[in-house]
Structure formats: C-alpha cells, structure tokens
C-alpha positions in Angstrom: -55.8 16.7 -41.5 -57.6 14.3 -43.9 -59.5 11.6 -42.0 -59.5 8.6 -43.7 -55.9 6.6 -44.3 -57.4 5.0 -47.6 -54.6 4.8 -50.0 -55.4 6.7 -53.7 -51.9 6.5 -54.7 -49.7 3.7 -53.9 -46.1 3.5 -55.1 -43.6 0.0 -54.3 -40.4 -0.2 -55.4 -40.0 1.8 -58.5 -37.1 2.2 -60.0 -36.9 5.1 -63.2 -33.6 5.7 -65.2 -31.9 7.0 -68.1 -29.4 5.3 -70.1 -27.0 4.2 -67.3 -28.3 6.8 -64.8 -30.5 5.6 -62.4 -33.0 8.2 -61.0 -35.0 6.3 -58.5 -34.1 2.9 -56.8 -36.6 1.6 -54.9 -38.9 4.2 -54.2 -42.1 3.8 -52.1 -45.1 6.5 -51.5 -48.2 6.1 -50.5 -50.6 8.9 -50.9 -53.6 9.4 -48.5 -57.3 10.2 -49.6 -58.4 13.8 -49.1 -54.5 15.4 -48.2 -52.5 17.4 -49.6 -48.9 15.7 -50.4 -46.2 17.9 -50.9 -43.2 16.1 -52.9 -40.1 18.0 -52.5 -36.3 17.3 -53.5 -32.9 18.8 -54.6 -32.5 19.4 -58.6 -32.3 15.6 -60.5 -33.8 13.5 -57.7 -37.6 13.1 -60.0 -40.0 14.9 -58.5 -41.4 15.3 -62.0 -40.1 11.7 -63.5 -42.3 10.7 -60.5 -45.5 12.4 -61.2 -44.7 11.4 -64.8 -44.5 7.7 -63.9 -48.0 7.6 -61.8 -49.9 9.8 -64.8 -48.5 6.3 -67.4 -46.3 9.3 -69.2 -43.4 7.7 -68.0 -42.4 3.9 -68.4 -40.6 2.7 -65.2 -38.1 0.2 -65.3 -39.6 -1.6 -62.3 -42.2 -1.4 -59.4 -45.4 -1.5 -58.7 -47.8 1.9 -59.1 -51.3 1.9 -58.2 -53.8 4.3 -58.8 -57.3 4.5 -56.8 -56.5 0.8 -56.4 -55.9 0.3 -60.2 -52.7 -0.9 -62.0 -51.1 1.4 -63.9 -48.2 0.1 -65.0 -47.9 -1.5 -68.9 -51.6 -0.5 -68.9 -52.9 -0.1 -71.9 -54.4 3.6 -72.9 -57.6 2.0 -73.6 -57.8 0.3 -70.4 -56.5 3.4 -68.1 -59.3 5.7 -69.6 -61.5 5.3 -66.6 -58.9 5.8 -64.6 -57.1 9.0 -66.5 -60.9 10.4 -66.2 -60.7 11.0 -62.7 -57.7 12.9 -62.3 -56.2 16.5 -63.2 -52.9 17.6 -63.8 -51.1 21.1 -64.1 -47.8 20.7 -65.7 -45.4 23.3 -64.8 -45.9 26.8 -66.7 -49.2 25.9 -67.6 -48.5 23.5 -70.3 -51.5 25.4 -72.7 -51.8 24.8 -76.3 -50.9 28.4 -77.8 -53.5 28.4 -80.7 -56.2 27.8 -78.5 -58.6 30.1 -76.2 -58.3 30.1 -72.3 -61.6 28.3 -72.8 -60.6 25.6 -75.5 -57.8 24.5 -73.5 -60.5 24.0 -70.8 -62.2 22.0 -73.3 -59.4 19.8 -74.1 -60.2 17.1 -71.6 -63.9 17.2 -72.4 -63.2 16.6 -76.1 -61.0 13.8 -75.4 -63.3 12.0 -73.2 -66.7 13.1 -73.9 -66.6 13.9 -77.8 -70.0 13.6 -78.2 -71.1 16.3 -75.2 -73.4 19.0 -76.3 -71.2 22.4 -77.3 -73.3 24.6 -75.4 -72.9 22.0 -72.2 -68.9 22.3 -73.2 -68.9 26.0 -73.3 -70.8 26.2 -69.7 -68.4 24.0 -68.2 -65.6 26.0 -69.3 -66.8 29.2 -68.6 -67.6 27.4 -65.2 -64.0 25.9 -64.9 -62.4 29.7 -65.8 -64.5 31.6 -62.6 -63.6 28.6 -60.2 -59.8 28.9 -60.9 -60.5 32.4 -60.0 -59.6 34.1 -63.2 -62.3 37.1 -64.9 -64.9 35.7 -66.5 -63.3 37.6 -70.0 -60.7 35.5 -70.0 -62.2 32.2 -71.9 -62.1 34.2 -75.1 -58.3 35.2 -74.7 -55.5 33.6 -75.7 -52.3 32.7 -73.8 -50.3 34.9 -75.0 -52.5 37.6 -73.6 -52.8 35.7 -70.3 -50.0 36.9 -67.3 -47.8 34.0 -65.8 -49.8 33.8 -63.3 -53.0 34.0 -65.3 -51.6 30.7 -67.3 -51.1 28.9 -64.4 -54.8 29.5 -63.2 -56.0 28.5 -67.0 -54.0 25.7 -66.5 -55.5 24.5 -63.4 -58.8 25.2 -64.9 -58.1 23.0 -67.0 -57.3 20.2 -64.6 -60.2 20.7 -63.0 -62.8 20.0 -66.2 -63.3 16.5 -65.5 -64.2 16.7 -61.9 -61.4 15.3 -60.7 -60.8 13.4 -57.6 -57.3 13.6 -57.8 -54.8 16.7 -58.6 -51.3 17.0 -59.9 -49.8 20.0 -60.1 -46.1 20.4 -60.8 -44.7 23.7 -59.4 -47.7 25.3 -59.6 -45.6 28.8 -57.7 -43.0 28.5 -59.2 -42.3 31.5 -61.3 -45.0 33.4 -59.4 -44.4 37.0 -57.5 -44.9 36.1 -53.4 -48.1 38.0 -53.5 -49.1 35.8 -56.5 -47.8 32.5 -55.0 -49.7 32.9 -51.9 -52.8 33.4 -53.7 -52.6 30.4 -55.5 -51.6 28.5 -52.2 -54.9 29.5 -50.6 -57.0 28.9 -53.8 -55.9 25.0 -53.7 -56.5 25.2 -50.4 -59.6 26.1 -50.9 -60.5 23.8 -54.0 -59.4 20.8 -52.2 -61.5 21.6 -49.0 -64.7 22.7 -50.8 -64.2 19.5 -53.7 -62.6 17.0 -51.4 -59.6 16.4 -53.4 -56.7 14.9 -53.0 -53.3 16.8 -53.9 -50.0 15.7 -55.3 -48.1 18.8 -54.9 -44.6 19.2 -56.5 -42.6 22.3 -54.9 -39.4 23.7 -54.1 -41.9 26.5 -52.2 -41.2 26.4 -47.9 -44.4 28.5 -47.8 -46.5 26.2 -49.5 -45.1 23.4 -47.5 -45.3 25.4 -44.5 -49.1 26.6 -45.4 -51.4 24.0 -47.0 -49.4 20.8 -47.5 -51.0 17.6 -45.0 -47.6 15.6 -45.4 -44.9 16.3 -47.1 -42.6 13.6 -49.1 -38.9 14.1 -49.6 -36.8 12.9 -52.6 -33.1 12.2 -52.0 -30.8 9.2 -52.6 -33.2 8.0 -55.8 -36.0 6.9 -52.8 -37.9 8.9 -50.2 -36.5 9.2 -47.3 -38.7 10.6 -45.1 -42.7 11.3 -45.2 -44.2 13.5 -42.6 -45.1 16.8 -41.2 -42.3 19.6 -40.9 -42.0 18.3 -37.3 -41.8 14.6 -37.7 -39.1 15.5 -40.9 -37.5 17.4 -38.8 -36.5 14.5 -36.4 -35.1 12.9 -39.3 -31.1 13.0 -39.2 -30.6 13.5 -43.1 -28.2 16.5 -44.1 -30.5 17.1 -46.9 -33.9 17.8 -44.8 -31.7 19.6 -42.1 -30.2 22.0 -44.6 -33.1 22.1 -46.6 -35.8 23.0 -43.9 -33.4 24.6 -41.1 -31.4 26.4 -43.6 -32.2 30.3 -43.6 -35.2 30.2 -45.8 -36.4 27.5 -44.0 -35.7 29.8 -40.9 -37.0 33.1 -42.8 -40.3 30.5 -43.6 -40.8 29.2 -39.7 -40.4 32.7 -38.8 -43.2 34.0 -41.3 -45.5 31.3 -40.3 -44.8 32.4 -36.5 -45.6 35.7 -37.0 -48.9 35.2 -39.0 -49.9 33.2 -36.3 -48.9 35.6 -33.6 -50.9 38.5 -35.8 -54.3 36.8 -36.0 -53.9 36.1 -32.5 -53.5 39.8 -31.7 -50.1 39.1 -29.6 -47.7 40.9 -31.9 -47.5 44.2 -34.1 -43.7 43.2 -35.8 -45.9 44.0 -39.4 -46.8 42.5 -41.8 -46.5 39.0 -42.8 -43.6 38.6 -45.6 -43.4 35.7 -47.7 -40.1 34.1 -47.9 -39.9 31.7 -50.8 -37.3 29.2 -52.4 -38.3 28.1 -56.0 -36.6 26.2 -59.0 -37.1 24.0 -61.2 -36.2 19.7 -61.9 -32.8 19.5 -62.5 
C-alpha cells in the first residue's frame, strides 16, 4: 500500500447530468498519491462521466474537483496546460487516431505540448514509450488496423505514458481482452506504477483486477460513492449492490482464484492451475 495519504485527486460534491437525468448527486472521492484506485459500478452510474469530469472533458453541473491541488473546474484550457501535462489517459479501446502509426499516436501528446521538440528526440521517445508498454519494437511503424485488440490497448497506454506522467487514467483497460491477455496487462500497470511511482485511476468491471493490483477500490451506486476501501473493508458495507456484486459467483469464482494462487506459490496445494474468472462490460 502507498505510503503517503497526500491527496492528488480530490472530488466534493459533484453533481453531472443530462437533460433531466441526474447521473451523480453529490459525489465525493478522494484519490491517494502513489495507489492504485479502482472505480467500479453497475451500467449508467458514471464511472466514465467521472473520469471525464476530473480530465475538464466533461462540465459538471456542480462541485468542487481538484487536481494535484489545482482547480479544475471552468478552468480555462490555457490555464489547465500545466496541469493536463502531468497526466495520461487510456480511453477505452484505445482511442488511436486510425491514420496514424503506433508511433505517431505516441507522438500526439508531445506535438501538442512540446511542438518545438527535436524530431529525432520525438522519435526516441516513442520508440521508448512503444518497448515500455511492452509491445515489439516493430510496432511504431504499424498502423492500428494491423495492431491486435490487445496490441491497441498497449499503443494506447503508450501513449499515456509520453509525457511522463504522474497520474494515470485508464478506462477499462481489460475490457475486451482474452483472460490470458487481461492478466498481462494487470501485471504490466502493476509494474509501471511501482517502477514510475504513479498513481492510478482505474475504471473496471474486472474482479481480477480489483482482486490483484487495485490499493482501494471506489464503488459508484445511487449517483454518489458509497463505499471506498479494500475488498474487506467493502465487504462490511451492507449495500445490496457491493454484496451481489463482490459475493456474487464471480466474485466467489475471483476469491477462490486469488486463494488458490496464493495457496500455489506457497507450495500448499496442487488443485492446478490458476484460472482467471473475469466479469467485463462496458458504461451503460
């Protein structure tokens, strides 16, 4: 677990709705330097409206949002820059421009902030970003629509991760994804947040992401959050979503997987191998 309690992200009453449909009412979250924050809710309760509203792509109707102790509400594209400059974001499926290369995308950050950076600088940076996401070193010249769904998804994060960030979104980032494939990507931002010292805001329907590298996990019901916490501490909550969400029998089928890796790098079991059990969709 992260040790510091600094807050990067801090949300206060926000309320987000459409036409006469309100999708949050008074939503607080407060995201914690260095963890990984898993955000997690049933289809239409704004998991992405939320990750919208923190990146300025979404105007809330009220609240208060603030980002690495910067206001980011009615703030002005000019004046967010230095802010904007120190986070990434992978939207769900990738989000890459079709015309461009693996590596041009990667470049698309760099152009908008840095437009006067050496080429040659740009191009190492790229090719940098591409190996780090943990795709072939081939694949800068290649376009998406030669690129795997899972491929896009790691182009995409390369992506995210051109400016250096210190902060992360990624929106589903599994979703989509065979369990073999999923997993891999779990222990790559894993990895990437360990070895850079980022901190994550994780949108998932995944139990086996939640289960395997999320810090805290946040959950989205009745247009707030209800509950922010380990599985454990969630668990003690008395809300019929979290209870049929997490004790339902994926949630069983993902405590059980969890058990069983444990018991198998402790040598005390030979049940086989590991299976992962996952639950994805997409905002309703």
């Amino acid at each position: 677990m992260p040790q510091q309690d600094e807050s990067i992200i801090s949300v206060k009453g926000l309320k987000n709705g459409f036409g006469e449909q309100l999708v949050h009412d008074g939503l607080d979250l407060e995201v914690r330097r260095g963890e990984i924050m898993g955000v997690v809710g049933g289809s239409g309760t704004g998991k992405s409206v939320l990750m919208r509203s923190i990146i300025g792509l979404q105007t809330p109707l009220a609240g208060d949002i603030r980002v690495f102790d910067e206001e980011m509400i009615d703030r002005g594209d000019t004046e967010a820059i230095d802010v904007r400059k120190r986070w990434g974001v992978l939207f769900q499926g990738g989000a890459l421009f079709s015309t461009l290369t693996v590596a041009e995308n990667v470049q698309v950050p760099l152009r908008e902030f840095y437009p006067d950076l050496d080429p040659a600088l740009r191009d190492e940076i790229a090719a940098y970003k591409v190996v780090m996401s943990g795709l072939p070193a081939d694949a800068g010249p290649k376009f998406p629509s030669e690129l795997s769904g899972g491929m896009k998804k790691r182009a995409g994060l390369a992506r995210a991760l051109a400016m250096d960030p210190e902060l992360l979104f990624l929106d589903e980032p599994t979703a989509g994804l065979d369990p073999i494939g999923a997993a891999a990507f779990d222990e790559l931002t894993k990895s990437l947040q360990k070895t850079l010292g980022l901190t994550v805001f994780l949108i998932t329907h995944d139990l086996d992401t939640l289960y395997a590298i999320c810090d805290r996990i946040a959950v989205l019901a009745d247009k707030k959050v209800i509950g922010v916490g380990t599985i454990p501490e969630l668990l003690a909550l008395d809300h019929p979503w979290i209870q049929e969400y997490f004790n339902g029998p994926r949630g069983r089928a993902a405590t059980a997987s969890v058990e069983r890796a444990a018991d198998l790098r402790e040598g005390t079991t030979d049940t086989g191998p590991d299976t992962r059990q996952s639950t994805i969709g997409t905002e309703g």
